[in-house]
C-alpha positions in Angstrom: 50.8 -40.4 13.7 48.9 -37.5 15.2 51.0 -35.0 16.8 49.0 -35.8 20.4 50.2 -39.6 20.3 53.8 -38.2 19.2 53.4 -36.7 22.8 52.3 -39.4 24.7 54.7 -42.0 23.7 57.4 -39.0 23.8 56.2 -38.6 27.6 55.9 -42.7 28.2 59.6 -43.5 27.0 60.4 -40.3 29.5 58.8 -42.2 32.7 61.0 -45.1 31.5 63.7 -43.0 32.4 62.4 -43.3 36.6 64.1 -47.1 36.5 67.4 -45.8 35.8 67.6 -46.0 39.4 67.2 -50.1 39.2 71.4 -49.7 38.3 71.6 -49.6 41.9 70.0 -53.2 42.5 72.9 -54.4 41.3 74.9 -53.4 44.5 75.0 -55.1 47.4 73.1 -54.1 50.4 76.1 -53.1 52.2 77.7 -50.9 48.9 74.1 -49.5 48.9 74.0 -47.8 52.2 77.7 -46.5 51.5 76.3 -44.8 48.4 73.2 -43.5 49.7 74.8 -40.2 51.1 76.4 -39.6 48.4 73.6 -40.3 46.1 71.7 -37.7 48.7 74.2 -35.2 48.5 74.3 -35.2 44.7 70.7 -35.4 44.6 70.8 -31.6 46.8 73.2 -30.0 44.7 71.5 -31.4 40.9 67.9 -29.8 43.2 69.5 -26.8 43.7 71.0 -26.0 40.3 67.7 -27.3 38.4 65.7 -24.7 40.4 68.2 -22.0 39.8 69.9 -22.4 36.3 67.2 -24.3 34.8 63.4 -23.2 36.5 64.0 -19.9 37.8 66.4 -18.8 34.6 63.4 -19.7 32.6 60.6 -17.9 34.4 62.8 -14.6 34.4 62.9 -14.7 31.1 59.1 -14.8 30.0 57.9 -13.2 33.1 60.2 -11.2 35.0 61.5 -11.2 39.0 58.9 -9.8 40.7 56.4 -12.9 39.4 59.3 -15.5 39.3 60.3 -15.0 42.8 56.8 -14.4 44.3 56.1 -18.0 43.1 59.5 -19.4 44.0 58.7 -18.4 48.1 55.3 -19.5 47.2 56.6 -22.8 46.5 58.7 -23.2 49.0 56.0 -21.9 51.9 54.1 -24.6 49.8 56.4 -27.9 50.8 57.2 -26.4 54.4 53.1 -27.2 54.8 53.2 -29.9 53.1 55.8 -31.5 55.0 54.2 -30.6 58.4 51.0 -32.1 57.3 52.5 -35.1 56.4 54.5 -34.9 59.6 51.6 -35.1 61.2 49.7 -37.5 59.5 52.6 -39.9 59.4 54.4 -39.4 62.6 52.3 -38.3 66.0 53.6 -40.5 67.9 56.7 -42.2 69.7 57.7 -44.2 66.9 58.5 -41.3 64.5 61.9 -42.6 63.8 61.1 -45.8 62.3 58.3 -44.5 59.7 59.1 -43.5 56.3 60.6 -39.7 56.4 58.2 -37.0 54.7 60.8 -35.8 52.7 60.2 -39.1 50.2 56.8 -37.7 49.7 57.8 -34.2 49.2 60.4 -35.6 46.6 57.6 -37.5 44.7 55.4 -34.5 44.7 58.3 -32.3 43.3 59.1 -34.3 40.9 55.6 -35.2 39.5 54.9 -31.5 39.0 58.8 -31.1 37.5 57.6 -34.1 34.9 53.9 -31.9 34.3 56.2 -29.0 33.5 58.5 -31.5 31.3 55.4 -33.1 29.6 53.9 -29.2 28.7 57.2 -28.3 27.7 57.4 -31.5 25.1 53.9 -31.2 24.0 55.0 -27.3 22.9 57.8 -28.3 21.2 55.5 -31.1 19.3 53.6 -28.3 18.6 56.2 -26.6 16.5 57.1 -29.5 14.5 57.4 -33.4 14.9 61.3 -33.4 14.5 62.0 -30.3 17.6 59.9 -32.4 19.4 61.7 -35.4 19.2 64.8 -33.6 19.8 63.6 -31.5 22.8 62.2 -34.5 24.2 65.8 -36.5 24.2 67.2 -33.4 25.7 64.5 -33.7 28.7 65.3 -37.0 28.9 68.9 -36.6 29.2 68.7 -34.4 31.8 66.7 -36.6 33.6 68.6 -39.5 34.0 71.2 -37.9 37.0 68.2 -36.5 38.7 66.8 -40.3 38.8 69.4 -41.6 40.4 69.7 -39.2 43.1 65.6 -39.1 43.7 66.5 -43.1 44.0 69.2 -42.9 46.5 67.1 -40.5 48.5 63.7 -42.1 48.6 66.0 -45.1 49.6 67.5 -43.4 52.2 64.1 -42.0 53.7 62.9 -45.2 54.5 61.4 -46.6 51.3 62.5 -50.0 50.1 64.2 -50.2 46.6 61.1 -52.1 44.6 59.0 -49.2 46.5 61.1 -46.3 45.9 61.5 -47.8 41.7 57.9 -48.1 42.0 57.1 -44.3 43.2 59.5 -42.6 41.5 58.3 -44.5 38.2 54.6 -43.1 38.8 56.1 -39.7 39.5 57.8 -39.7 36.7 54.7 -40.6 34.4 52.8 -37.5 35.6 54.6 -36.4 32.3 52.1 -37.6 30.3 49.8 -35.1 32.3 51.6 -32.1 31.4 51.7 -33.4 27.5 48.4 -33.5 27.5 47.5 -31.0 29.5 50.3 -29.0 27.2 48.3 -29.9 24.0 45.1 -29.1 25.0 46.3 -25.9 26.9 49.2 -24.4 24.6 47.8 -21.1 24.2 47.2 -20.1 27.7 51.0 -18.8 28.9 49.9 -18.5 32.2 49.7 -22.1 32.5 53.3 -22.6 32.8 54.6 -19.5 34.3 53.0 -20.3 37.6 53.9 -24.0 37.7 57.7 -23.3 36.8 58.9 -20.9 39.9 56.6 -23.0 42.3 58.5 -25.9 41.2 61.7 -24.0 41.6 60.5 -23.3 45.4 59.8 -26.7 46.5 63.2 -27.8 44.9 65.1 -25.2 47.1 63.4 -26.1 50.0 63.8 -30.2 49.6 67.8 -29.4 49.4 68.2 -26.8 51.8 65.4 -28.0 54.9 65.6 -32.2 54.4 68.9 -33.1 52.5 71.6 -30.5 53.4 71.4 -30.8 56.8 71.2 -34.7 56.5 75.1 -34.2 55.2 75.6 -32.3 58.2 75.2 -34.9 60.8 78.0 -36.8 59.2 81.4 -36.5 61.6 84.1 -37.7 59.4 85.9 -35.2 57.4 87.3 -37.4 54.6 83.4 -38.6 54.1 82.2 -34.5 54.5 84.8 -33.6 51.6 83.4 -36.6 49.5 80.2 -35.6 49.8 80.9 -32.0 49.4 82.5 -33.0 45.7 79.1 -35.0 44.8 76.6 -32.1 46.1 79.2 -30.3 43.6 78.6 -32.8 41.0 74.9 -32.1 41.1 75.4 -28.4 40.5 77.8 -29.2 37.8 76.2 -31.6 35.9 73.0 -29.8 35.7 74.7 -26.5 34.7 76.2 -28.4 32.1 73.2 -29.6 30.5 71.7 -26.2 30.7 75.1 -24.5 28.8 75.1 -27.8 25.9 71.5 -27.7 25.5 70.8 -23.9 25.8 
């Protein structure tokens, strides 16, 4: 097998990985909406740590802080317009609170360029050899899985229904196969991926910090404000982990 259908079908079982969020069909509606915040706030903290310990750690090393943090506010200045446009375009007039909230789409588009950046990064490591690709591309994939499930809960949350938000988050999730390709046919030009990397770190940091953060805030109960504090928590956590086992 050539080492450009290695990558495809490397980046094809990796979009599988988008209907690990169907685990949550087997909940009732009513367990559903009592796991959506907490889905949100662990989907905030697992943003925020993938941007810092994972994107930004990654563009500091092969390009320095001065480039890496130009990109990341370039990123997040990015969404902030992005979200306004779609603002707009979705929501000028009175009914505003009953249309799907932007956020969803800003989640999609982070994620889909997060999978390009996946994709590139398996169709280097198929590059090297055929075995570190495989095993690069199970370590992607692990890592995926938790940030699945929390994309779910929130695209839920924001108004999508759960076939819809399976069905988006699936096609975000294949833009993988993208980046492989692009990553094969590109692997020499650096450049390539040291832009894409910090802007993805930006619109990562602003999805948790300007749409899901202060969703947690709204909530009045204490005991419910400490349990979501433990899941944003859990995000971090888990993601840091997977940067420390698979560093």
């Amino acid at each position: 097998m050539s080492t450009l259908l290695w990558i495809i079908l490397a980046c094809i079982v990796n979009g599988l990985i988008a209907f690990s969020g169907a685990i949550a069909l087997l909940f009732s509606k009513k367990v559903m909406h009592k796991l959506l915040m907490v889905l949100v706030a662990f989907s905030a903290g697992a943003l925020l740590s993938g941007a810092f310990f994972h994107l930004i750690a990654e563009s500091f090393e092969n390009t320095g802080s001065i480039f890496t943090f130009t990109f990341v506010i370039s990123g997040f200045i990015f969404f902030f317009l992005m979200e306004k446009f779609l603002f707009w375009h979705h929501c000028h007039d009175e009914e505003c609170e009953e249309r799907v909230k932007p956020f969803n789409y800003l989640i999609l588009w982070g994620d889909a360029i997060h999978n390009i950046i996946d994709g590139i990064i398996i169709a280097a490591s198929f590059i090297v050899s055929i075995p570190f690709g495989i095993t690069t591309s199970i370590l992607i994939m692990a890592h995926e899985i938790p940030q699945e499930l929390g994309n779910f809960g929130v695209l839920v949350y924001g108004g999508f229904s759960k076939s819809k938000a399976l069905f988006y988050n699936f096609m975000a999730q294949m833009s993988c196969i993208i980046g492989g390709i692009l990553g094969f046919l590109f692997s020499g030009i650096s450049k390539f991926t040291e832009v894409l990397v910090p802007l993805a770190a930006g619109g990562f940091i602003y999805i948790a910090a300007s749409d899901l953060i202060p969703e947690l805030r709204q909530e009045k109960s204490l005991a419910k404000s400490l349990l979501y504090m433990l899941a944003f928590i859990a995000g971090v956590a888990l993601l840091l982990w997977f940067k420390i086992l698979f560093e």
